[in-house]
N, C-alpha and C positions, 0 to 999 in steps of 0.2 A: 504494500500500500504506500510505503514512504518515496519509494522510486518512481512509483504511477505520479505521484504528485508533484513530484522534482520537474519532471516530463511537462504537467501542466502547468508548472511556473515557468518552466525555460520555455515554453510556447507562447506564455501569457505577456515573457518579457519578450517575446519578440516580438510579436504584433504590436505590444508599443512600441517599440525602437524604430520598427518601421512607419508605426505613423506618428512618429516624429521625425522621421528622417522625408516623409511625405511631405508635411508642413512648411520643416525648414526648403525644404527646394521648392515649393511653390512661395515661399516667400521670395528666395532668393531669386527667382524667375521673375519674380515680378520688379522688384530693385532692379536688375538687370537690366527690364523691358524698359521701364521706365527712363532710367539713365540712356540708354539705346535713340531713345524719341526724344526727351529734352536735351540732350547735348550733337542728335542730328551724326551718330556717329557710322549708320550704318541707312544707306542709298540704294535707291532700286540697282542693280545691274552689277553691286558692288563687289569683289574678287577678296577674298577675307585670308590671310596667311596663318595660323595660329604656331608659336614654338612651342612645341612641346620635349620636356626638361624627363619627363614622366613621373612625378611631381605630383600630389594635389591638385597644386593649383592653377597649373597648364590643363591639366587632364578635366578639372572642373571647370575652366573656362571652355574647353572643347564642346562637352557636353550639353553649358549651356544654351551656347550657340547653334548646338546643332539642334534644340529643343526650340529654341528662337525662330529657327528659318524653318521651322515647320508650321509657325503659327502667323510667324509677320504677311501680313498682307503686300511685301515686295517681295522679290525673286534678287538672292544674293547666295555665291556661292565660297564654300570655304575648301580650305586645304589644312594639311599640316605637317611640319617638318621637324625636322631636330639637326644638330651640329654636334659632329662627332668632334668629342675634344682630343681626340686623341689618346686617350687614356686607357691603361689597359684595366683597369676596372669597369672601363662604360660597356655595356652592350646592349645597343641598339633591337636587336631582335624581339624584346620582349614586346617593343613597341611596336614593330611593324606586322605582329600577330593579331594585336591588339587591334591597331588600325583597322583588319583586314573585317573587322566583325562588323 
């Protein structure tokens, strides 16, 4: 009985986690959109580069954008790259699997 119940806490904390994890991205989608329209940063036709670091906060900038140009009412389109430093720690691969989805 104590395991069944573990089971339905680590269920119960999960469906919170996710609809907070819900909330916060439709908040932040909206900040986003927002800032997008009053600062005029993003134009019908417009060619969008993203660097991505693979990182947080490149990969959540990617994301939002790609959630953006499925709702914005102009047609703009994006890409994304990275820059190999050279480094024999860096490996690129994980990203351009990533990419591929």
């Amino acid at each position: 009985a104590l395991k069944g119940r573990r089971v339905e806490e680590e269920q119960e904390d999960a469906a919170a986690r996710k609809k907070r994890g819900d909330k916060t991205q439709k908040k932040l989608m909206s900040h986003v959109g927002k800032a997008v329209l009053d600062f005029g940063m993003i134009k019908d036709g417009d060619r969008i580069m993203v660097g991505l670091s693979g990182g947080k906060d490149s990969l959540s900038l990617l994301h939002i954008l790609m959630a953006l140009q499925k709702k914005a009412p102009i047609h703009f389109e994006i890409g994304a790259c990275t820059v190999d430093p050279q480094t024999p720690e860096y490996d690129p691969s994980v990203l351009k699997e990533y990419l591929k989805m």
